[in-house]
C-alpha positions in Angstrom: 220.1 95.7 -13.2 221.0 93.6 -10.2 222.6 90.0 -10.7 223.0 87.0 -9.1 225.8 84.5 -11.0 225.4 81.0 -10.0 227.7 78.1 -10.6 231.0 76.1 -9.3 234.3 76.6 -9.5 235.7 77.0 -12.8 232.6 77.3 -14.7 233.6 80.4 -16.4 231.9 83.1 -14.1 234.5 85.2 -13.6 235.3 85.8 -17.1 231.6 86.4 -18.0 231.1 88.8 -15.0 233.9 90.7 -16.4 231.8 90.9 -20.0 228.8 91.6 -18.2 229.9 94.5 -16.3 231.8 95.8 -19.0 228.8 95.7 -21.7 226.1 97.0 -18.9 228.2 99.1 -16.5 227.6 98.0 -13.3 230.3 96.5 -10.5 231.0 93.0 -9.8 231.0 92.1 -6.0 232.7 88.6 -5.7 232.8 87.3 -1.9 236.0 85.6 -2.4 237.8 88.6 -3.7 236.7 90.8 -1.1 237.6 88.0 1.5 240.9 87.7 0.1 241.2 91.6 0.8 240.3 91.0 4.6 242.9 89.1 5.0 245.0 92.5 6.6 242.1 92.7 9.4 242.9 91.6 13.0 244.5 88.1 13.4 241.5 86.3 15.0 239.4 86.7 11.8 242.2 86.6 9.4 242.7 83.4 10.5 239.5 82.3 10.4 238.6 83.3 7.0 241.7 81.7 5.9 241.5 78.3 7.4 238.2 78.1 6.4 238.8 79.3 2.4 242.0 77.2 1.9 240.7 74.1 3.5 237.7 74.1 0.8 234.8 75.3 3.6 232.5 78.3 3.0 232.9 81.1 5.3 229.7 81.6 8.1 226.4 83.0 6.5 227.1 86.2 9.4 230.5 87.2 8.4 229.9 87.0 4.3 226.4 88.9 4.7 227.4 91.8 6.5 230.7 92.5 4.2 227.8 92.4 1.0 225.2 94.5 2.9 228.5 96.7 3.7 229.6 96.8 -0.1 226.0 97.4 -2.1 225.6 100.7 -0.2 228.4 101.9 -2.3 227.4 104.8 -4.9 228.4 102.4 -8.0 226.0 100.1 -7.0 223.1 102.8 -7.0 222.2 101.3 -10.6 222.6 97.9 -9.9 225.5 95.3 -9.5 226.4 91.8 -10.0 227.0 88.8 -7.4 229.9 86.5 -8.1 229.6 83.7 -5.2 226.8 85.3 -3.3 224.4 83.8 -1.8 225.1 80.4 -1.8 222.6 79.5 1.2 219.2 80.4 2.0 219.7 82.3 4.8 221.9 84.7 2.4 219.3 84.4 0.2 216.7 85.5 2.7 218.9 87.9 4.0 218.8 89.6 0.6 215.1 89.6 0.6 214.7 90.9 4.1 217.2 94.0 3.4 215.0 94.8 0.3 218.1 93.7 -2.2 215.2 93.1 -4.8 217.3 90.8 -7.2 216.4 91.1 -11.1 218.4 88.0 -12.6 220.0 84.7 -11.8 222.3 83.5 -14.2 223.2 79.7 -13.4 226.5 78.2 -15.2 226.3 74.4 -15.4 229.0 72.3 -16.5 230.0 68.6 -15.8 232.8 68.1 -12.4 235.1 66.4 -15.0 235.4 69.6 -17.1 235.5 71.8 -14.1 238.7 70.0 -12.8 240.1 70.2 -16.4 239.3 74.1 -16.2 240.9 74.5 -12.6 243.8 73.2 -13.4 244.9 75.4 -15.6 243.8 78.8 -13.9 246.0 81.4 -12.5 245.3 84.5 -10.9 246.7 88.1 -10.8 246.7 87.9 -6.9 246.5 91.6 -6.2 243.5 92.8 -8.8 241.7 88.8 -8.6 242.0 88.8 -13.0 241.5 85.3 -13.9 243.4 83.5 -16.6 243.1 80.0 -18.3 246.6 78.6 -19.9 244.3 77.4 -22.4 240.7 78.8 -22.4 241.9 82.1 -21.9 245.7 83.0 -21.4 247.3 86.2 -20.4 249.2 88.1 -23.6 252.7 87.0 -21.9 253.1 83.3 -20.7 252.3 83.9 -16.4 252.2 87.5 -16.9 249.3 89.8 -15.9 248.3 91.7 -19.2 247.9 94.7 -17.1 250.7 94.5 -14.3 252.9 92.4 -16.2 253.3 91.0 -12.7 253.9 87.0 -12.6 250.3 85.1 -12.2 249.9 82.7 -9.4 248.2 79.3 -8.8 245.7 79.5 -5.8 246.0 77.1 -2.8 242.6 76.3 -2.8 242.6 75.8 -6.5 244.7 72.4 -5.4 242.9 69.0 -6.5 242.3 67.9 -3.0 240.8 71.3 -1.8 238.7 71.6 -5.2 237.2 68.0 -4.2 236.2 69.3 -0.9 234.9 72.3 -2.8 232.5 71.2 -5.4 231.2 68.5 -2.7 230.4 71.4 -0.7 228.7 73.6 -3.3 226.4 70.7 -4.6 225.1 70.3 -1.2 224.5 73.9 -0.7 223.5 75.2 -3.8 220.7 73.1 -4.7 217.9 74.1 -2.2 219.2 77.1 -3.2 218.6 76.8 -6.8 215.2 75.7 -5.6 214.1 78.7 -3.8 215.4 80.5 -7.1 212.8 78.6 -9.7 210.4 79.1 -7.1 211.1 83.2 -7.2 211.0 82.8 -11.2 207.8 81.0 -11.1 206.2 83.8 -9.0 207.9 86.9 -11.5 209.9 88.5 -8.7 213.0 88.2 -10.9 214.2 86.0 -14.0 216.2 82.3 -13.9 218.4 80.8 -16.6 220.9 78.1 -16.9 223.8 79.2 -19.0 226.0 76.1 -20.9 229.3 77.0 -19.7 230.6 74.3 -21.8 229.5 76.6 -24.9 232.7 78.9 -26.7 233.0 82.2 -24.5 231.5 83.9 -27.8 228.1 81.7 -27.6 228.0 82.2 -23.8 228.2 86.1 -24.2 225.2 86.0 -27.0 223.4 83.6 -24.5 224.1 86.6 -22.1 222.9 89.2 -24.1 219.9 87.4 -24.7 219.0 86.3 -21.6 219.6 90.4 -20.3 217.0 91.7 -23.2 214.4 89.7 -21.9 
């Protein structure tokens, strides 16, 4: 079963990519995370990646495909995986296509920008592992403590307002030819598309989920 999870940030798809690969055991490959993990690589693109993530830009189409093509040839992707935050362009999209990265669902989270910015604000992140936490939708056991670690949580700079503006600008633009192309791939059978209410309770999304992954 291999994935696709579409959607901005805050609309819930790191929580449900957690249920997902839970309930169907495969691994979840999320861009940022393993771009937050380059950041110990020589200083040129360190600092590349990093100017570019916490000013609100997407990293180039090269740099991003090459560390996915790198991470599905990993043995626990063998039975399939899931894509948090890739592709978000059609040249990643083609450059799924042209590596034979046959893709079986999309899963597209829409939610209103007003929510989203509601959602955002309240978010903090276990900073070493990327486990996502909502003071409100869905807080950790101990007020800004990891329930794992119990290692204090953290507020990410590019979870800011400003940046977040910048952000959501940026993924309207480049995610709607690219939800295009999609329709157009579920209209010829080469894989299945759904929108998913993220404004639903996290138990209605999940059956949603379940659902959608029977079909």
């Amino acid at each position: 079963m291999r994935i696709i999870l579409l959607g901005a940030p805050g609309t819930g798809k790191g929580t449900q990519a957690k249920f997902i690969t839970e309930k169907y055991y495969i691994p979840q490959i999320s861009i940022g995370d393993i771009l937050r993990r380059k950041m110990n690589l020589e200083n040129n693109v360190k600092k590349n990646i990093q100017d570019r993530m916490e000013s609100g830009k997407l990293v180039s189409d090269i740099v991003v495909c090459n560390l996915i093509q790198d991470r599905i040839q990993h043995e626990d992707c063998k039975n399939g995986f899931l894509l948090d935050g890739f592709p978000r362009t059609i040249p990643q999209a083609h450059y799924l296509y042209e590596n034979k990265t046959m893709i079986d669902y999309v899963l597209d989270f829409i939610m209103p920008y007003e929510d989203i910015l509601e959602r955002i604000s309240g978010r903090r992140i276990h900073m070493k592992s990327g486990r996502v936490y909502h003071i409100k939708f869905n807080p950790p056991k101990n007020k800004n403590k990891d329930d794992i670690t119990g290692e204090p949580l953290s507020i990410r700079k590019d979870d800011r307002k400003e940046i977040l503006t910048t952000r959501l600008k940026e993924y309207t633009k480049q995610i709607k030819p690219l939800k295009q192309y999609y329709l157009k791939q579920s209209l010829k059978k080469t894989l299945k598309y759904f929108q998913i209410n993220a404004k639903a309770s996290m138990i209605d999304i999940q059956e949603s989920i379940k659902n959608v992954l029977k079909d």
